[in-house]
C-alpha angles and dihedrals in degrees: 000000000000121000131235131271095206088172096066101033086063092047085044077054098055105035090056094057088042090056083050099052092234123158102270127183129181126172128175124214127161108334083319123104118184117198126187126191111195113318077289100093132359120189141184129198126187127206127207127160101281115016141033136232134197136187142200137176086251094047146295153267130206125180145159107268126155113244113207123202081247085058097057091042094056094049093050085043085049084046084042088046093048096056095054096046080065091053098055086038086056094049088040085062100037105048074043087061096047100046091056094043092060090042081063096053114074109153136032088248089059086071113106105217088180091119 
């Protein structure tokens, strides 16, 4: 039996919701990283030595599992990756909402001076 790659199925997880423009968080704290995709599906995963953990709001999985010191660094890169995809998600948003603000906008009397 082979066994699991659990690094790259939770950066398969990610990616895919990323490709899907779908609301991703991912946060690292203390050998835990916590991602959530939407308000769909949220997941943990510990870390310790010599297993891994994850958890989901239906259940959970630990094994042993090796973590290398290129395991941890991926996860905190994917956690690194993550904040900036919200940040181009932000900008993405924001520069949408201006340009159809000013589409909006076609004369000098359009213009609302109530502030």
């Amino acid at each position: 039996m082979e066994k699991t790659n659990w690094i790259e199925k939770i950066k398969e997880t990610v990616h895919i919701a990323m490709n899907k423009g779908l609301e991703i968080g991912g946060r690292y704290q203390s050998k835990c990283y916590i991602f959530t995709i939407e308000d769909r599906f949220e997941f943990l995963i510990h870390l310790d030595s010599n297993s891994i953990s994850i958890y989901t709001k239906k259940g959970y999985l630990s094994e042993k599992y090796l973590i290398t010191d290129r395991d941890d660094l991926e996860l905190k890169a994917l956690v690194l990756s993550i904040k900036e995809y919200n940040e181009d998600m932000a900008n993405s948003e924001l520069e949408e909402f201006i340009k159809s603000s000013l589409d909006e906008i076609k004369t000098i009397n359009d213009i609302d001076y109530e502030d």
